[in-house]
Every structure is written in structure tokens, then in C-alpha cells.
C-alpha positions in Angstrom: 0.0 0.0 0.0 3.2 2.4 0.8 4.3 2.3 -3.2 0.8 2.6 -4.4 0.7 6.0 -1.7 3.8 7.4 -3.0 3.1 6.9 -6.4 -0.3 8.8 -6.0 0.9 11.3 -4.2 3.8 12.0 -6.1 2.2 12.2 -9.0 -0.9 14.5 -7.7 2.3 17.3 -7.0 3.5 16.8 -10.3 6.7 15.5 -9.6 9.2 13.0 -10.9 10.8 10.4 -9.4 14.2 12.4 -9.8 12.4 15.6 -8.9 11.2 13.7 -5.7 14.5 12.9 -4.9 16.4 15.7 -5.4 14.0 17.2 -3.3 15.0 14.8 -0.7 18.7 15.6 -1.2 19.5 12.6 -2.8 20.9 14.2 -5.8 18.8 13.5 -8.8 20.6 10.5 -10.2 20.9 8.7 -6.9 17.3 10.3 -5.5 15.5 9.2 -8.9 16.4 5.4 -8.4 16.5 5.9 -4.3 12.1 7.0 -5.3 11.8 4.0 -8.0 13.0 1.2 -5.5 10.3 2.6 -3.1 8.0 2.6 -5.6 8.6 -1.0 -6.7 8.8 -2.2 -3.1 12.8 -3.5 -3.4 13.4 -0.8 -0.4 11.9 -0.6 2.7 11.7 3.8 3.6 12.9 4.2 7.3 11.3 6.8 9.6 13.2 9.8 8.6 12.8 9.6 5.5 9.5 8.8 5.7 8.7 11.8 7.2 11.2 14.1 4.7 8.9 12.3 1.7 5.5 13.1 3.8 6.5 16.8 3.9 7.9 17.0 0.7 4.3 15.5 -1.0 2.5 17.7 1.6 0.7 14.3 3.3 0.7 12.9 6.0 3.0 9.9 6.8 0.0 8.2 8.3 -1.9 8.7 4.9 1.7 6.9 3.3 1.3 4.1 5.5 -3.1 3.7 5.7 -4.1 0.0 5.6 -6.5 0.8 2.8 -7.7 3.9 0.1 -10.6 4.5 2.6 -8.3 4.9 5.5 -5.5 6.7 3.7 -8.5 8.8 2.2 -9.9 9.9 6.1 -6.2 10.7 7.0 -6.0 13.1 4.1 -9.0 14.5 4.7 -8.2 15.0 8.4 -5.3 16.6 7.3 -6.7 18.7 5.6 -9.1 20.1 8.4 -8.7 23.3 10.4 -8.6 22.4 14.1 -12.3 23.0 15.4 -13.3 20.7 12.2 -10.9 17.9 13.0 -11.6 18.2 17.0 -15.2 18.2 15.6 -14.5 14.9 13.6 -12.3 13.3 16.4 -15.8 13.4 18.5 -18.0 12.2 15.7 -16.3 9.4 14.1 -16.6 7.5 17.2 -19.9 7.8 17.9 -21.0 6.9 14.1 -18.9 3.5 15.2 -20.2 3.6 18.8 -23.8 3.2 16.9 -23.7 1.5 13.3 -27.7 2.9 12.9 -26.4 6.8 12.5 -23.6 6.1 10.1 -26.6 4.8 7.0 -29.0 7.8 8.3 -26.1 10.2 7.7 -24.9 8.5 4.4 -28.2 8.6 3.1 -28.9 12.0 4.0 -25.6 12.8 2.2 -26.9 11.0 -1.1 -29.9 13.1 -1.1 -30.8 15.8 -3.8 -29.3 19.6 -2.7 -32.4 21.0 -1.9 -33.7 17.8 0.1 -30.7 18.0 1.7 -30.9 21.3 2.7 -34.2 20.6 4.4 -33.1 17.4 6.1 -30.1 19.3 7.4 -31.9 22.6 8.6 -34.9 20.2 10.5 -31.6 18.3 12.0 -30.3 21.9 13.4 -33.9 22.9 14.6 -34.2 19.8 17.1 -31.0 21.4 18.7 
């Protein structure tokens, strides 16, 4: 899951694997096949510069190392939060698994036309 990660990410910044590791100090000859044995899984990355690659693609390293697209896709989006919204989430997230019958409400709700939604949402905000 790490390769598939970097891959992704470096390609969403529009970088190359030489770019990547220049970027990294590596040089570019050195850094480009120091990226493409990541990439291909021949290399394990160790923390540091796991972290240097995390702050160079702008991720997290967490979001590098997710278990699975949904995870890695939460982690970014966390990330990605301002602090009252991810304090916010840090509360909510456990209580939709806390109670599996909210989680379908709330999905559904979400897959709901804009102006049905907009309704559904306001009468949630009125019962507070």
C-alpha cells in the first residue's frame, strides 16, 4: 500500500521520481532510483525519511502508511481540516462507530438531492 501511496501522491504534486528525490537531497541521479526502489517495493523507507517524503508531497505519513484507500483517504481528509473541524471529527467518528444505525442515516442523507438535503439538514439543526 506504501508504493501505491507514494506513487499517488507524487504524481498528484506533479513531480518525478528524480524531482522527488532531489528534493529529498539525494541528488537527482541517486534520489530518482533511491524513489523508483520505493515505488517498486525492493526498499523498505525508514522513519526519517518517511517523514522528509510526507513533507515533501505535503501528506501525512500516516496517509503513506493507511491499511487501505478508505483509510489513507480519512487521514488526508483530516489533514486537511482546520482544528475545530478535526476536533469536531475526532468526536463524531466515534460515535458513528459507537452506533452502526447513524452512520446509514447520515450516508443517506448525504446521497440526497441539494435541496432535500438542505431541508433534512436545517430540520436536524432545529431539534438542537
Amino acid at each position: 500500500m506504501f508504493a501505491a501511496r507514494l506513487i499517488q501522491a507524487r504524481q498528484l504534486r506533479g513531480l518525478s521520481q528524480r524531482a522527488l528525490g532531489d528534493r529529498m537531497g539525494l541528488g537527482k541521479e541517486k534520489g530518482s532510483s533511491r524513489i523508483n526502489r520505493y515505488e517498486h517495493q525492493v526498499t523498505a523507507i525508514g522513519f526519517d525519511n518517511l517523514g522528509l517524503l510526507a513533507q515533501l508531497l505535503d501528506v501525512p505519513a500516516a496517509y503513506l502508511l493507511a491499511d487501505d484507500a478508505a483509510m489513507a483517504d480519512a487521514i488526508l481528509a483530516l489533514a486537511q481540516a482546520d482544528d475545530p473541524q478535526r476536533e469536531a471529527l475526532a468526536t463524531l467518528i466515534p460515535a458513528l462507530v459507537q452506533d452502526p444505525t447513524l452512520l446509514p442515516k447520515l450516508v443517506k442523507l448525504l446521497d440526497m438531492p441539494d435541496r432535500e438535503q438542505a431541508k433534512a439538514l436545517k430540520a436536524l439543526a432545529a431539534k438542537d
